[in-house]
C-alpha positions in Angstrom: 0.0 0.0 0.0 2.0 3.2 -1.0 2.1 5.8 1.2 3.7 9.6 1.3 6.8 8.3 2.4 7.1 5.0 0.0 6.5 2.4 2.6 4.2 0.0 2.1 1.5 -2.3 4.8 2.7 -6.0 5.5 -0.2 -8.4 7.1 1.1 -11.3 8.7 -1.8 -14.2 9.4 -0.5 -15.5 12.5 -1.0 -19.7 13.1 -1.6 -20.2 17.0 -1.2 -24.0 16.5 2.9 -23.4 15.6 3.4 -20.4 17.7 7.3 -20.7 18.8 8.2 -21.6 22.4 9.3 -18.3 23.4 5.7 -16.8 22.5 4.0 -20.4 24.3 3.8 -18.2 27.5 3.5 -14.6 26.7 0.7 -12.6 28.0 -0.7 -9.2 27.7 0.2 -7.9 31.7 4.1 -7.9 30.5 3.7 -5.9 27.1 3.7 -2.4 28.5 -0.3 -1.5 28.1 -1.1 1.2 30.4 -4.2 -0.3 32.8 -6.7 1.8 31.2 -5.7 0.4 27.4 -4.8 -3.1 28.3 -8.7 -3.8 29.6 -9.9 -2.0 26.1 -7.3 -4.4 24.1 -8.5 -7.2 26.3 -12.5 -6.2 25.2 -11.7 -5.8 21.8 -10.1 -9.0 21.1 -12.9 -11.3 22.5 -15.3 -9.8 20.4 -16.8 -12.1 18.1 -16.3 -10.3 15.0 -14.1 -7.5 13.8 -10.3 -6.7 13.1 -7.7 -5.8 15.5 -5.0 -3.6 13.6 -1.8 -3.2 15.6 0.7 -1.1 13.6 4.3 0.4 14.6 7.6 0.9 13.3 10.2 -2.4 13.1 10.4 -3.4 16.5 8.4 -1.8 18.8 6.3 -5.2 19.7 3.6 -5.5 17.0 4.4 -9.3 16.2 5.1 -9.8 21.1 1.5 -7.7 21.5 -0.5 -10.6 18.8 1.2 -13.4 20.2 0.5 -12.3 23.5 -3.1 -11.7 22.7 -3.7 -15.1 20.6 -2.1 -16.7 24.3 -5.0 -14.9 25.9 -7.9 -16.1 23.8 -6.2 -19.6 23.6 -6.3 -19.7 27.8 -9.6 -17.9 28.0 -10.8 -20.8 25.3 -9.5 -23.7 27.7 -10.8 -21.9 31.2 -14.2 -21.5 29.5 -13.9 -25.5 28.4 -12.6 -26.5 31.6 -15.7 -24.6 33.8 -18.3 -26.1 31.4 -16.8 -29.9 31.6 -17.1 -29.2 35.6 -20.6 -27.5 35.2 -21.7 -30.2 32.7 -20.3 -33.1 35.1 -22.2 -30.9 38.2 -25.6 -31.1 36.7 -25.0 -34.4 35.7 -24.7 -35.9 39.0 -27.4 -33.7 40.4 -29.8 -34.8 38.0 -28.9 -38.5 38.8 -29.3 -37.7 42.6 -32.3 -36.4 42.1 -33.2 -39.0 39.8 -31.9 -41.4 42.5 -33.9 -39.6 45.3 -37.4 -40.4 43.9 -36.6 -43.7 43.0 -36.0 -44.3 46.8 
């Protein structure tokens, strides 16, 4: 995309199935978001639709800042998984103590 100064837009897709060991961990609390900014970013990346553009000059942490966020989403995804298996397995036993209640 040409621009007044000649540069022009790069988009990296990022994979979060082959994200490199030193991004396995990374998190949004150690990028540098002020309070305020990191609960926006945190809003606007679990939103079910839109874009997130992140843009910067060469090295000031666009590439750290979507790892860090795609790490978010993916722990947010299991957390979510994990509370529903235990809710799921909860109402399950209820229902069959309940079940096992009026049989008795």
């Amino acid at each position: 995309m040409p621009s007044i100064h000649g540069e022009d837009a790069v988009l990296r897709v990022l994979d979060k199935e082959s994200m490199s060991e030193k991004f396995q961990k990374l998190t949004l609390d150690v990028v540098g978001f002020g309070e305020d900014d990191l609960r926006r970013f945190r809003r606007y990346i679990k939103e079910p639709y839109g874009m997130v553009l992140v843009t910067g000059p060469t090295g000031s942490g666009k590439t750290t800042t979507l790892y860090a966020a795609i790490n978010e989403l993916r722990l947010t995804k299991t957390r979510s998984s994990r509370s529903k298996t235990r809710w799921n397995t909860s109402c399950a036993a209820s229902r069959k103590f309940r079940s096992m209640k009026r049989k008795a």
